[in-house]
N, CA and C atoms of all chains as a GROMACS GRO file, in nm:
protein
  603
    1UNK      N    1   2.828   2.912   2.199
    1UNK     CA    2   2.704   2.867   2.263
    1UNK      C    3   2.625   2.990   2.310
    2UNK      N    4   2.507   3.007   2.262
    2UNK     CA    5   2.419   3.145   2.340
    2UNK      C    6   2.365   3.124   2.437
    3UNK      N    7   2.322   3.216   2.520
    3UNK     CA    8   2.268   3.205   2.632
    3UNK      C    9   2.215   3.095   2.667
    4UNK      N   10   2.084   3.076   2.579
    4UNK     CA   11   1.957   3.016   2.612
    4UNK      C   12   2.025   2.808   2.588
    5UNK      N   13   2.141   2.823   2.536
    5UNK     CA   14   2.185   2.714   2.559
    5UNK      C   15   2.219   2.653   2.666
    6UNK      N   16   2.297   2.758   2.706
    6UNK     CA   17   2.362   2.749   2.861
    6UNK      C   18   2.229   2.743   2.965
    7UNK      N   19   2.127   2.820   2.953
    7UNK     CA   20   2.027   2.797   3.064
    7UNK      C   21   1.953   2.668   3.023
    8UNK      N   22   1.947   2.610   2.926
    8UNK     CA   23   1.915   2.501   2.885
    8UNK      C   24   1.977   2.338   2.961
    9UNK      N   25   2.060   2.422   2.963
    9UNK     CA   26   2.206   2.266   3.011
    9UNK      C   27   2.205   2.266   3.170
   10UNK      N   28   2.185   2.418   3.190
   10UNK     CA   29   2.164   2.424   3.357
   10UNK      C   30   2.059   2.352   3.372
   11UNK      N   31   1.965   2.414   3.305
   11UNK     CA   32   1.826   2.290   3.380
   11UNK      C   33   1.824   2.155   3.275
   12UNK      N   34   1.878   2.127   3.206
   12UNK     CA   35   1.890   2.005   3.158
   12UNK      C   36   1.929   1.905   3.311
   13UNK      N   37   2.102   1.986   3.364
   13UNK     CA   38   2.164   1.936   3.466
   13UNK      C   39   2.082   1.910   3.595
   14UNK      N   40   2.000   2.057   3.614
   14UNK     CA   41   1.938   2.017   3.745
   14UNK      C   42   1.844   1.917   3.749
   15UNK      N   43   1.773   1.925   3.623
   15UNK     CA   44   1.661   1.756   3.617
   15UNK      C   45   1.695   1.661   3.627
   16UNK      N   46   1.828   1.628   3.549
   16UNK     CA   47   1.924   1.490   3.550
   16UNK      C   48   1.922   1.468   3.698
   17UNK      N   49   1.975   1.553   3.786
   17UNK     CA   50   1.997   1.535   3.946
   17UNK      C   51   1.923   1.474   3.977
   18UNK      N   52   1.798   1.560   3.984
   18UNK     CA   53   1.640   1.572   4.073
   18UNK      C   54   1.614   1.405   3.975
   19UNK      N   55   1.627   1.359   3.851
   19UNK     CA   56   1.583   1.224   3.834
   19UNK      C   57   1.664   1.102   3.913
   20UNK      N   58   1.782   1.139   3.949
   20UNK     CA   59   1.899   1.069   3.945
   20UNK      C   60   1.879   1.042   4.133
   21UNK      N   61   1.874   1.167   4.176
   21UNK     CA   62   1.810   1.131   4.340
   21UNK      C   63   1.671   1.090   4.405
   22UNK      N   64   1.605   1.131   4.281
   22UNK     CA   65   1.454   1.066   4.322
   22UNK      C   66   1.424   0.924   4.281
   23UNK      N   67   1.406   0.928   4.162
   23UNK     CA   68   1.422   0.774   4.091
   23UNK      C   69   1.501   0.694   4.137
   24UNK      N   70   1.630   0.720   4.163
   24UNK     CA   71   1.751   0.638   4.210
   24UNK      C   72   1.716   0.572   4.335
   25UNK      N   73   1.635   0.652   4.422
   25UNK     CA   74   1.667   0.575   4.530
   25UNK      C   75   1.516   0.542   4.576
   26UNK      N   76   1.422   0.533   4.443
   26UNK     CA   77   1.286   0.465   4.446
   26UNK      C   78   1.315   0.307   4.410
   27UNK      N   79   1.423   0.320   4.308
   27UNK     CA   80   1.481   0.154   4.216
   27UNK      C   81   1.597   0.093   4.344
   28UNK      N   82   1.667   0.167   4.426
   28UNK     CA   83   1.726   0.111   4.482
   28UNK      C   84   1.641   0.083   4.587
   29UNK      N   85   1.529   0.074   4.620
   29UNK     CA   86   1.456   0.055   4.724
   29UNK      C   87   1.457   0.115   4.867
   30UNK      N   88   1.615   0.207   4.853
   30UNK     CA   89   1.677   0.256   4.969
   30UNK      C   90   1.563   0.300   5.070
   31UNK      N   91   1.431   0.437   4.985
   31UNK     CA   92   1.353   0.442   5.062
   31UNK      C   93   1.180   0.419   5.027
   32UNK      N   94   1.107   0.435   5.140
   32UNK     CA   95   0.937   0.384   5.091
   32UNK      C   96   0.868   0.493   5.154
   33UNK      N   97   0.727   0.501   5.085
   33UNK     CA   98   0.674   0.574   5.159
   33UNK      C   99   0.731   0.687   5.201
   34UNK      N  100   0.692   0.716   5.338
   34UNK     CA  101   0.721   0.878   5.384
   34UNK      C  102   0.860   0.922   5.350
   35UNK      N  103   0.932   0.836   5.346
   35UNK     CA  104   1.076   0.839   5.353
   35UNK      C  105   1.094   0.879   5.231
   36UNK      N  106   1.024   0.852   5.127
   36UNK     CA  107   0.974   0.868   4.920
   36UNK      C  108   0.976   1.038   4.967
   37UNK      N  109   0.883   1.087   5.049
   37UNK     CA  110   0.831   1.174   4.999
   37UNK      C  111   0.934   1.291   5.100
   38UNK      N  112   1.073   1.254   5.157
   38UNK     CA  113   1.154   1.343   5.210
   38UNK      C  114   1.252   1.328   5.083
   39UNK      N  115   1.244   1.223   5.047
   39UNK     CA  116   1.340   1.229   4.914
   39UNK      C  117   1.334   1.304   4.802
   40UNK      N  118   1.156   1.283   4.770
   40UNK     CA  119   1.105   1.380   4.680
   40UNK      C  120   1.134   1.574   4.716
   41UNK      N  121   1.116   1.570   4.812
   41UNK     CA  122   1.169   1.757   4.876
   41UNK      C  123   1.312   1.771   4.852
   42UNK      N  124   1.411   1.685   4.944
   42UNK     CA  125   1.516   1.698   4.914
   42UNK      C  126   1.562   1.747   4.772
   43UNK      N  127   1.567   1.590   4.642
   43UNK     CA  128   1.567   1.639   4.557
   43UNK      C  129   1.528   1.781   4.468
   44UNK      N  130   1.425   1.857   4.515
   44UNK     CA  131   1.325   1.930   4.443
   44UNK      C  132   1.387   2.029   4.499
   45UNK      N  133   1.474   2.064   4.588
   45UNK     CA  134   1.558   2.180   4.719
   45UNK      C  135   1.658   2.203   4.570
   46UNK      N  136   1.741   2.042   4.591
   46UNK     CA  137   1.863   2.055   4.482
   46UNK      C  138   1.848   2.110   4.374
   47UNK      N  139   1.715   2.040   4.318
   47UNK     CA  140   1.727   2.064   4.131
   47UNK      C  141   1.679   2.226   4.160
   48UNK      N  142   1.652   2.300   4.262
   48UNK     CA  143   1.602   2.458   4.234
   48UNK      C  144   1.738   2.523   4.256
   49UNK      N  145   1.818   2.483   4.344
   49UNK     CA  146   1.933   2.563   4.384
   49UNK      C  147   2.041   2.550   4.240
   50UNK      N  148   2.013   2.387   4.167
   50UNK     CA  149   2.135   2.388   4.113
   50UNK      C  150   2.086   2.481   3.939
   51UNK      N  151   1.950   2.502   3.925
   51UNK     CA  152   1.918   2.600   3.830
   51UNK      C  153   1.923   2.772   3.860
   52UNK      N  154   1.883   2.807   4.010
   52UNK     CA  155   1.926   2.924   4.018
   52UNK      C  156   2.045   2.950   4.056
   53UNK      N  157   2.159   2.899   4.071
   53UNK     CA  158   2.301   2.895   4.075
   53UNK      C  159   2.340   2.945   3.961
   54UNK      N  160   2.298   2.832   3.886
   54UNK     CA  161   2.378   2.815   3.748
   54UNK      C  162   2.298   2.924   3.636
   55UNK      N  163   2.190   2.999   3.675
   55UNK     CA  164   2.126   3.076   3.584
   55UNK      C  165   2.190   3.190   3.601
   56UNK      N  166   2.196   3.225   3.782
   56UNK     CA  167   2.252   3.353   3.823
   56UNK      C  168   2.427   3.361   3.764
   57UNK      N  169   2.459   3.204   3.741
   57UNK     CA  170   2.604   3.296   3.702
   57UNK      C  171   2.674   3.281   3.539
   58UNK      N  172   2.535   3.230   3.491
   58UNK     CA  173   2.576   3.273   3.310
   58UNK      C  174   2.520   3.382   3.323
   59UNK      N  175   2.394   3.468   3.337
   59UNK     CA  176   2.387   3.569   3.358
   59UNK      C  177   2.477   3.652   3.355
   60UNK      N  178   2.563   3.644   3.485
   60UNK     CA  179   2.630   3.728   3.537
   60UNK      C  180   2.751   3.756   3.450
   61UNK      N  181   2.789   3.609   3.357
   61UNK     CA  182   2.911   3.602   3.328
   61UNK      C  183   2.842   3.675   3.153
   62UNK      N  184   2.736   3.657   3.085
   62UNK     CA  185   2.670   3.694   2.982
   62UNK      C  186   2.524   3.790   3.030
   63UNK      N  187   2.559   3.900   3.090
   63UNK     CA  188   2.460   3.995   3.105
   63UNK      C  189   2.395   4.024   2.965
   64UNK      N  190   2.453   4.069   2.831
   64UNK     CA  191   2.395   4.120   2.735
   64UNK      C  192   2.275   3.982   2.644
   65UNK      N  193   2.338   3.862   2.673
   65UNK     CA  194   2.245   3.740   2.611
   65UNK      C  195   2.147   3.736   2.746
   66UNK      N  196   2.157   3.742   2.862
   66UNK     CA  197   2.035   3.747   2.997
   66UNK      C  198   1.929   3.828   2.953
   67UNK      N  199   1.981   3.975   2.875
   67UNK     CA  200   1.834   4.038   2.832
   67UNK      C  201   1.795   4.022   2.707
   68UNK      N  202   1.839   3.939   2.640
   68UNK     CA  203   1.818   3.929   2.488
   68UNK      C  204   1.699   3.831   2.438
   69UNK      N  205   1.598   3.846   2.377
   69UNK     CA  206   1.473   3.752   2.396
   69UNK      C  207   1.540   3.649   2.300
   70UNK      N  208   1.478   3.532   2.320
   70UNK     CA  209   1.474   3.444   2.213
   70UNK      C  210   1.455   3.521   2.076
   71UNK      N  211   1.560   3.470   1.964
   71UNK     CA  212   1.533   3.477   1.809
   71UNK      C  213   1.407   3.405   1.764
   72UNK      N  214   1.416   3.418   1.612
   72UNK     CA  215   1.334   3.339   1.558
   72UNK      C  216   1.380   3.203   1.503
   73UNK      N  217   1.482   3.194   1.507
   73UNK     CA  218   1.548   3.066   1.488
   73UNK      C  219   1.550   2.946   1.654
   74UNK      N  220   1.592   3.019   1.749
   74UNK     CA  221   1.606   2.954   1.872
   74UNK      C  222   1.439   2.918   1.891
   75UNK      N  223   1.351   3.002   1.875
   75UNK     CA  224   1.207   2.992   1.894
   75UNK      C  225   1.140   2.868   1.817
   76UNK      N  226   1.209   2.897   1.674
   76UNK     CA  227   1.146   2.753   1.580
   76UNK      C  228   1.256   2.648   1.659
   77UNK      N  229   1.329   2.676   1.746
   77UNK     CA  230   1.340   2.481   1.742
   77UNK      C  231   1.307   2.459   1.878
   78UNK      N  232   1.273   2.559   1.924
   78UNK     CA  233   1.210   2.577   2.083
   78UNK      C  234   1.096   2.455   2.054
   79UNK      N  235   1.042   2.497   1.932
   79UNK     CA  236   0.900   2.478   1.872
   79UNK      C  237   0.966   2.283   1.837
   80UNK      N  238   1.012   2.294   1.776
   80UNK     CA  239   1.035   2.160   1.752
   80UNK      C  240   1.121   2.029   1.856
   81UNK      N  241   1.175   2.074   1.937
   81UNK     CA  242   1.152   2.017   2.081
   81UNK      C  243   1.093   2.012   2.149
   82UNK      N  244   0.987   2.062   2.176
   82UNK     CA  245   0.862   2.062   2.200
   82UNK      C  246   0.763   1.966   2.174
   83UNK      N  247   0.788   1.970   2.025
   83UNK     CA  248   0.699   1.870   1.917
   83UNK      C  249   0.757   1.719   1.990
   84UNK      N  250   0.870   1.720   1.940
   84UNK     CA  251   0.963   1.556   1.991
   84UNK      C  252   0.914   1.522   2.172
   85UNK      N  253   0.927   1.615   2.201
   85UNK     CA  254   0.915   1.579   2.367
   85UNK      C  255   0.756   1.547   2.374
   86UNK      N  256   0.639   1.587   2.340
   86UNK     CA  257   0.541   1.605   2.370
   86UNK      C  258   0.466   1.466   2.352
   87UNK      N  259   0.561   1.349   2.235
   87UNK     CA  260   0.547   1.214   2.192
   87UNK      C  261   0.614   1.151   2.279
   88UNK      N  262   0.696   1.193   2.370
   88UNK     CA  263   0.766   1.074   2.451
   88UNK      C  264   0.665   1.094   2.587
   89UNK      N  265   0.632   1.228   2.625
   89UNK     CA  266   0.532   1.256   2.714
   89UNK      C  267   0.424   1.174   2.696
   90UNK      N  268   0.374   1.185   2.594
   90UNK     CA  269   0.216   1.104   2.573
   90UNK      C  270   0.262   0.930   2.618
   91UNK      N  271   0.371   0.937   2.494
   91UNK     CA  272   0.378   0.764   2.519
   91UNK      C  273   0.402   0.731   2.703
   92UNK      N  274   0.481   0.768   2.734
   92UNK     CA  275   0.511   0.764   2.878
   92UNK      C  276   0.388   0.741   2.980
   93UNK      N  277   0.308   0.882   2.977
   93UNK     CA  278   0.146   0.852   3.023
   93UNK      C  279   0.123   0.781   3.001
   94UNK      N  280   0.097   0.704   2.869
   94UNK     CA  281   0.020   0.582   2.874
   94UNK      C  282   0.033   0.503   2.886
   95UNK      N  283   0.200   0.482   2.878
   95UNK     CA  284   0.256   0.373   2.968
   95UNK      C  285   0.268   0.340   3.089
   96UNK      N  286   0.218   0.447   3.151
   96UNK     CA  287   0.184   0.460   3.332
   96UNK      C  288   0.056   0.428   3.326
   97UNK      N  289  -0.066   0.464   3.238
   97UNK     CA  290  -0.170   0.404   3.286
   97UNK      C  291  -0.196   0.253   3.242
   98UNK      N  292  -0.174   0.249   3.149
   98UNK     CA  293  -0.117   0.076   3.128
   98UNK      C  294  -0.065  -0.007   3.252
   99UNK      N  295  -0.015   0.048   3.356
   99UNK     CA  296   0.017  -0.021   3.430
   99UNK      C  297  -0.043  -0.114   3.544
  100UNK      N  298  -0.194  -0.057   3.539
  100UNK     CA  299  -0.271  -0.095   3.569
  100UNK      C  300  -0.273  -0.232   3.587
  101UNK      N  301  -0.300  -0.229   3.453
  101UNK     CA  302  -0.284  -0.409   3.354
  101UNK      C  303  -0.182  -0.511   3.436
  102UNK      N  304  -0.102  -0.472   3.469
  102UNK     CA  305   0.024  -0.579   3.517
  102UNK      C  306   0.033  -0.585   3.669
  103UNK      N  307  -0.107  -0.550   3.717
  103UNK     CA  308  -0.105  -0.514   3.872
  103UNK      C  309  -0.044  -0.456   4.001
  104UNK      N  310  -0.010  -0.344   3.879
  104UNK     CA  311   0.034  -0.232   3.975
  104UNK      C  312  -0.056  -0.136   4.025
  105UNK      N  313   0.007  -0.066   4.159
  105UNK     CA  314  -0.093   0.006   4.179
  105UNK      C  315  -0.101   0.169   4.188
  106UNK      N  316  -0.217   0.243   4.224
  106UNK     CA  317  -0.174   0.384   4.225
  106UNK      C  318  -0.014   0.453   4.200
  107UNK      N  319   0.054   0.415   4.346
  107UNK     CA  320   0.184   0.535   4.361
  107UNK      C  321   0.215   0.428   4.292
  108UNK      N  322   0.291   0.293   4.222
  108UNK     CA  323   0.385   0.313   4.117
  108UNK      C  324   0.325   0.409   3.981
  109UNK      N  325   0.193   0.392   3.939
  109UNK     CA  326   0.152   0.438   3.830
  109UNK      C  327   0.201   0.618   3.873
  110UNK      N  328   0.190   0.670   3.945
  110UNK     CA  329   0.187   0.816   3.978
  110UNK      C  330   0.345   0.831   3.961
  111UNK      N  331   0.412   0.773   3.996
  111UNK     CA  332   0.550   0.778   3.996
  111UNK      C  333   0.593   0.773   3.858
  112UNK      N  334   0.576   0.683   3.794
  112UNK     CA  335   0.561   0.601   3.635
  112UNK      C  336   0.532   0.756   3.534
  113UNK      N  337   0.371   0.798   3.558
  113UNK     CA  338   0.340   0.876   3.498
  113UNK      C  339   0.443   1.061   3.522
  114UNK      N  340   0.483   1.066   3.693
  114UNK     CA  341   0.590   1.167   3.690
  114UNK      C  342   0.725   1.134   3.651
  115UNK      N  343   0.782   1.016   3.589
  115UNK     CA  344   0.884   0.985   3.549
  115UNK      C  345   0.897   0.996   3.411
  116UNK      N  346   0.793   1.024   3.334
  116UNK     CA  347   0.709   0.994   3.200
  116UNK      C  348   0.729   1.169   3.165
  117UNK      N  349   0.692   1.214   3.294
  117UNK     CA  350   0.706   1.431   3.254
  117UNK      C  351   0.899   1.453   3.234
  118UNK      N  352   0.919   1.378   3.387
  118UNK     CA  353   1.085   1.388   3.373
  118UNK      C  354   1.154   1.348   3.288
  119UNK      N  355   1.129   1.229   3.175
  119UNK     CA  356   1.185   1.191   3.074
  119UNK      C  357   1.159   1.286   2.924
  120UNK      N  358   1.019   1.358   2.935
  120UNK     CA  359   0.981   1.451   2.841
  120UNK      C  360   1.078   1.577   2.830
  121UNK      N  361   1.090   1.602   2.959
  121UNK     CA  362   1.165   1.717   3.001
  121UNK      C  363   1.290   1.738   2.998
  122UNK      N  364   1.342   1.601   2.976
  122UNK     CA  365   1.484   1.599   2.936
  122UNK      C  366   1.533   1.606   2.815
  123UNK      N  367   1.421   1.501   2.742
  123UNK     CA  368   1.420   1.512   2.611
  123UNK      C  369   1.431   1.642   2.545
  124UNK      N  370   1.325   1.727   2.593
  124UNK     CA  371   1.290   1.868   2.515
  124UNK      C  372   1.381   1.996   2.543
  125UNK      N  373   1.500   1.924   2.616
  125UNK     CA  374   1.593   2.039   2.668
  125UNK      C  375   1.707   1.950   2.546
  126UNK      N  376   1.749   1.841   2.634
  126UNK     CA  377   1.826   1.780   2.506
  126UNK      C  378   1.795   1.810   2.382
  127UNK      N  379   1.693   1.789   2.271
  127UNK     CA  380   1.677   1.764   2.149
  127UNK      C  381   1.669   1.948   2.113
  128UNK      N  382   1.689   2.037   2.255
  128UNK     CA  383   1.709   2.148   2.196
  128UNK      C  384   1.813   2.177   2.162
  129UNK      N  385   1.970   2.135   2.235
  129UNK     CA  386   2.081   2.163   2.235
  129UNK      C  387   2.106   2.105   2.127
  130UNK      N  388   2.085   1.980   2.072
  130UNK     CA  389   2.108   1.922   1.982
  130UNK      C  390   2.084   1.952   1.858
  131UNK      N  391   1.969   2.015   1.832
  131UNK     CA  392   1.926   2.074   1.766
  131UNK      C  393   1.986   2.212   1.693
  132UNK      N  394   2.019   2.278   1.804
  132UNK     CA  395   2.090   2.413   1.800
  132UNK      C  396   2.202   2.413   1.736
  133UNK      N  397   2.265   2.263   1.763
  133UNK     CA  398   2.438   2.296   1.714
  133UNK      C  399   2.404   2.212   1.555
  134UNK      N  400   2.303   2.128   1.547
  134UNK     CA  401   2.301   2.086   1.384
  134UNK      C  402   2.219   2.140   1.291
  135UNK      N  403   2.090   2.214   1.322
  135UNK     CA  404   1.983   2.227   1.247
  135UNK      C  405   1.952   2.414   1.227
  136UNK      N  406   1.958   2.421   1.122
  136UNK     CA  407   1.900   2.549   1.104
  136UNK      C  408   1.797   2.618   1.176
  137UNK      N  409   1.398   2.410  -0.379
  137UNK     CA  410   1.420   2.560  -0.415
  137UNK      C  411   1.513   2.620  -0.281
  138UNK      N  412   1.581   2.614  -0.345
  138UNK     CA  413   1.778   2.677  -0.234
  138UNK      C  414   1.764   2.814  -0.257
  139UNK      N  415   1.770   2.861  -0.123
  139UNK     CA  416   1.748   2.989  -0.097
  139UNK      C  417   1.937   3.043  -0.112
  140UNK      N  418   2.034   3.074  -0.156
  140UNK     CA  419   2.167   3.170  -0.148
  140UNK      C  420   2.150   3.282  -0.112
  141UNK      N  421   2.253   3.355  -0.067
  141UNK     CA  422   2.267   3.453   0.061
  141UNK      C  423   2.405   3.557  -0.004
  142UNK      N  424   2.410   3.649  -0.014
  142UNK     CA  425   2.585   3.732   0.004
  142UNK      C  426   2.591   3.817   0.171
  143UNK      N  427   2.511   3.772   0.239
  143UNK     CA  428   2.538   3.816   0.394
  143UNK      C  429   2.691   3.803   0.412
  144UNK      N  430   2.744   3.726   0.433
  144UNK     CA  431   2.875   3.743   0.467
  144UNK      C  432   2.933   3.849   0.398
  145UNK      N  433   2.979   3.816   0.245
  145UNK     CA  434   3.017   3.926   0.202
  145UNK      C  435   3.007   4.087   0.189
  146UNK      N  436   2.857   4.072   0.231
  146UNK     CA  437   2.809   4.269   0.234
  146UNK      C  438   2.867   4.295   0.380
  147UNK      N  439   2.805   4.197   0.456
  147UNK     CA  440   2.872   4.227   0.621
  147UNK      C  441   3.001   4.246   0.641
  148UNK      N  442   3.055   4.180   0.586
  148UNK     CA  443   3.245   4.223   0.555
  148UNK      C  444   3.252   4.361   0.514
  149UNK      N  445   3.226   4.388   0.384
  149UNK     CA  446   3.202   4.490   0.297
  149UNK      C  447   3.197   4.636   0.374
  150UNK      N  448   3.074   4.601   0.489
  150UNK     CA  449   3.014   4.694   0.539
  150UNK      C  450   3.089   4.674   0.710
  151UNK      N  451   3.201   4.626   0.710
  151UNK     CA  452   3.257   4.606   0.855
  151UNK      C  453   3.240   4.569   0.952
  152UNK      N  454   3.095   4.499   0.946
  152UNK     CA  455   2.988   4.440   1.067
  152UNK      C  456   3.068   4.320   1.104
  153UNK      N  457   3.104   4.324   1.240
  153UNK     CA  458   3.077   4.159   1.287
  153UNK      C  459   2.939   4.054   1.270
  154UNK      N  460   2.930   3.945   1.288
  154UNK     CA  461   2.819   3.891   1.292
  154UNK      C  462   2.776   3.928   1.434
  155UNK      N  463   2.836   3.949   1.533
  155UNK     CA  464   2.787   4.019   1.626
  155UNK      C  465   2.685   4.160   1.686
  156UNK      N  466   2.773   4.234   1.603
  156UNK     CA  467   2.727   4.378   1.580
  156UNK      C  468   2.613   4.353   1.443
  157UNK      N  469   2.552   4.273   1.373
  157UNK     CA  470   2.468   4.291   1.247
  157UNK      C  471   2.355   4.214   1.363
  158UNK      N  472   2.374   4.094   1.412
  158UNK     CA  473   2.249   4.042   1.530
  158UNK      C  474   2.220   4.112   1.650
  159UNK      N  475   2.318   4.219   1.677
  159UNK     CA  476   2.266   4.307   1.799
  159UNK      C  477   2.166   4.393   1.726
  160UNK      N  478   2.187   4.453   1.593
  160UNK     CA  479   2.101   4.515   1.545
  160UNK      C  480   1.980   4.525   1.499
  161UNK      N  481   1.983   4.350   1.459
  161UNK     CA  482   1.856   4.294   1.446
  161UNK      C  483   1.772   4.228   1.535
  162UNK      N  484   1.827   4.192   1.662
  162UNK     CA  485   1.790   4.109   1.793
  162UNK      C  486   1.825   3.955   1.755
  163UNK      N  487   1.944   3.941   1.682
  163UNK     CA  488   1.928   3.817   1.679
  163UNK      C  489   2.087   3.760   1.708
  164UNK      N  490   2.083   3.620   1.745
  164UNK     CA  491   2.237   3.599   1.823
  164UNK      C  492   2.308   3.580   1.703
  165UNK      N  493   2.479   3.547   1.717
  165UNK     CA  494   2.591   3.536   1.612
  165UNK      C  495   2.578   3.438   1.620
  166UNK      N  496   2.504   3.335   1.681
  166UNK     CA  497   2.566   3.166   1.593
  166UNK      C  498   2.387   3.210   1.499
  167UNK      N  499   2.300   3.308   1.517
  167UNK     CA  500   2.192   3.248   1.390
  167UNK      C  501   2.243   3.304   1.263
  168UNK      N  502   2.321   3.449   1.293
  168UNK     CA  503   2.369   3.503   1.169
  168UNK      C  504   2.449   3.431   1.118
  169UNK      N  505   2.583   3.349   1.207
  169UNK     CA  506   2.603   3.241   1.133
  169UNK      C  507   2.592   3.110   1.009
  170UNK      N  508   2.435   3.095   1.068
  170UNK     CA  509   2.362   2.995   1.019
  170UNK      C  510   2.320   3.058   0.885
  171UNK      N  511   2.257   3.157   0.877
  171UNK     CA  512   2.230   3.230   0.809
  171UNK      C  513   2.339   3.259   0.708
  172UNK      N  514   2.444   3.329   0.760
  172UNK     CA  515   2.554   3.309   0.620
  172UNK      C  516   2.606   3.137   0.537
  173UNK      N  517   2.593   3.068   0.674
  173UNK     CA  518   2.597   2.907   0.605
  173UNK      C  519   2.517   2.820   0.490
  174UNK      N  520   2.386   2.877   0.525
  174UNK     CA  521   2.279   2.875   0.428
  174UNK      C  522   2.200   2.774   0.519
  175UNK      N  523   2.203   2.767   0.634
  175UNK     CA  524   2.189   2.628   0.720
  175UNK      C  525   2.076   2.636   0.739
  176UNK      N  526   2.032   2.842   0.809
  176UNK     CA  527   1.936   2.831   0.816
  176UNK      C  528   1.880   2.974   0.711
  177UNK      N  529   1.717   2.941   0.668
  177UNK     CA  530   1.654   3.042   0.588
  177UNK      C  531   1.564   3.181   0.676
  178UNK      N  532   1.615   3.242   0.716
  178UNK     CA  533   1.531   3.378   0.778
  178UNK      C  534   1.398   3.362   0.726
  179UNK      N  535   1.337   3.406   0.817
  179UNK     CA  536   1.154   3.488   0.816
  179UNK      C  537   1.166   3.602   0.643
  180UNK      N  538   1.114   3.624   0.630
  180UNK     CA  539   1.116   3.720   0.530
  180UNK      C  540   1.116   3.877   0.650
  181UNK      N  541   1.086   3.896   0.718
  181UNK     CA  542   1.109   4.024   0.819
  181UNK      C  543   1.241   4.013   0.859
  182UNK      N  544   1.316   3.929   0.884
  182UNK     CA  545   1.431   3.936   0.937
  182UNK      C  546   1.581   3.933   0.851
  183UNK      N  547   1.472   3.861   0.706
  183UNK     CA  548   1.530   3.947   0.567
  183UNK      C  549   1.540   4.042   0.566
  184UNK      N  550   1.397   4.118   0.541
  184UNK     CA  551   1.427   4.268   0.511
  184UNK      C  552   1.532   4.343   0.631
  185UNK      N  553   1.517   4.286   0.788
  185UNK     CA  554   1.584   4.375   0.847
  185UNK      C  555   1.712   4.411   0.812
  186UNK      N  556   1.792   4.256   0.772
  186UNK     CA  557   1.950   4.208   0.740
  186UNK      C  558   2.006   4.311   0.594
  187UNK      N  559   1.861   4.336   0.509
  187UNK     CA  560   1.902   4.400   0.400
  187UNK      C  561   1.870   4.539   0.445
  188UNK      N  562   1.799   4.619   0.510
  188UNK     CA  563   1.811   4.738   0.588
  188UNK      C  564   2.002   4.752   0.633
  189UNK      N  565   2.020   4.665   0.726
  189UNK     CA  566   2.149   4.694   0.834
  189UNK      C  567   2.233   4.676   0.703
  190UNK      N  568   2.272   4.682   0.579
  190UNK     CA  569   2.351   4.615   0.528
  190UNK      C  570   2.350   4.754   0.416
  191UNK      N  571   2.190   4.801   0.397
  191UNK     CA  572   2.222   4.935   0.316
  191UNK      C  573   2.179   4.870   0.203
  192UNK      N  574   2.110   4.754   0.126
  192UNK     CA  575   2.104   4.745  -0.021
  192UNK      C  576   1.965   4.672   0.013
  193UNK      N  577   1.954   4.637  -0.134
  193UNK     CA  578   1.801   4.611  -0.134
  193UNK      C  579   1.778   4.477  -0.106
  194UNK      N  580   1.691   4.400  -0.099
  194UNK     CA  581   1.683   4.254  -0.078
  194UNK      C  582   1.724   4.149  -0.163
  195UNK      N  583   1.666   4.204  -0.290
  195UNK     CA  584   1.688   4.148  -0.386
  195UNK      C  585   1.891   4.100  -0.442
  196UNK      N  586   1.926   4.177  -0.335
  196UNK     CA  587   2.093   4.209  -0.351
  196UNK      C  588   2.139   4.126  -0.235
  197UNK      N  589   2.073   4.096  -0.146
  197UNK     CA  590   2.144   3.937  -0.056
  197UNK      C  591   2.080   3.825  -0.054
  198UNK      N  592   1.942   3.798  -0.080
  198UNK     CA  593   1.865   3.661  -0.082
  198UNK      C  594   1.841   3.630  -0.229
  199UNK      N  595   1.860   3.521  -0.333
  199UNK     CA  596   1.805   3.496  -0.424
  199UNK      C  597   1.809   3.357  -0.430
  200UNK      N  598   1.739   3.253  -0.497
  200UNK     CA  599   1.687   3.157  -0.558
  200UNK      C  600   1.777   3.091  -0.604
  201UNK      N  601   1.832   2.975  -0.569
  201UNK     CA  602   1.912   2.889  -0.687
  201UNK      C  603   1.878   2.775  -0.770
   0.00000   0.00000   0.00000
């Protein structure tokens, strides 16, 4: 696995969190409002600590891949996760503004539409790893 | 149009790890990998580099099948 895999999976991991504590406890109703938006920090504390944790210690443990730029191979599928993510992004948006329609209002649509980046973002880390271990 | 490769074999030849042939070129051991697999097809620059580090001409590791 090269580097840029491993920093990949770190922040693959820390988004999963940051979706998993924010979202989670928007669907469990646990909290509303202001209480949304201590959840939203909280989370956003975690998903930074658990990427610079985990960056600082592949690094540490792979100093020579830490300074090594992206190839041209890692770059083309950089490029093509990108591509894949950028269609689940769109669809997502517009499935948040669609929401309109079914009488919802602002903050679910705002939520909807940042759940729509977080699902892109997972995608485009995923379909990189995935990518990496099958595709030229 | 299938691009074939003797990377592995010159790199043997020539004592390189796939390690030591991608440090030389900036590129990691799972692409040189790929690259000897046929999985994946190099840039034409990163051709010529592979046939530089290797000592022969291009025409002597990439050809057409």
């Amino acid at each position: 696995m090269t580097f840029r895999e491993k920093s990949y999976l770190v922040i693959l991991f820390g988004n999963a969190v940051f979706a998993l504590l924010y979202f989670g406890s928007l669907f469990t109703g646990n909290v509303t409002g202001g209480g949304a938006f201590g959840m939203f920090i909280a989370a956003v504390v975690v998903q930074i600590a658990i990427i610079l944790i985990g960056s600082a210690v592949i690094a540490a443990l792979d100093p020579r891949g830490a300074h090594r730029p992206a190839d041209e191979r890692e770059r083309l599928i950089e490029m093509r996760s990108t591509r894949i993510s950028y269609f689940v992004l769109v669809s997502g948006v517009l499935g948040a503004i669609a929401l309109i329609h079914f009488g919802f209002r602002q903050y679910a649509m705002a939520n909807a539409a940042f759940g729509a980046v977080m699902v892109a973002e997972v995608v485009r880390y995923g379909s990189f790893l995935v990518l990496m271990r099958r595709a030229g | 149009m299938r691009i074939v490769n003797e990377v592995r074999a010159l790199r043997e030849a020539a004592g390189l790890t796939q390690t030591d042939m991608g440090d030389r070129i900036g590129m990691t051991r799972q692409t040189i990998a790929a690259i000897e697999q046929g999985r994946y097809a190099p840039s034409l620059e990163a051709a010529f580099a592979i046939a530089d580090v290797l000592g022969v001409p291009l025409d002597q590791v990439f050809r057409r099948e």
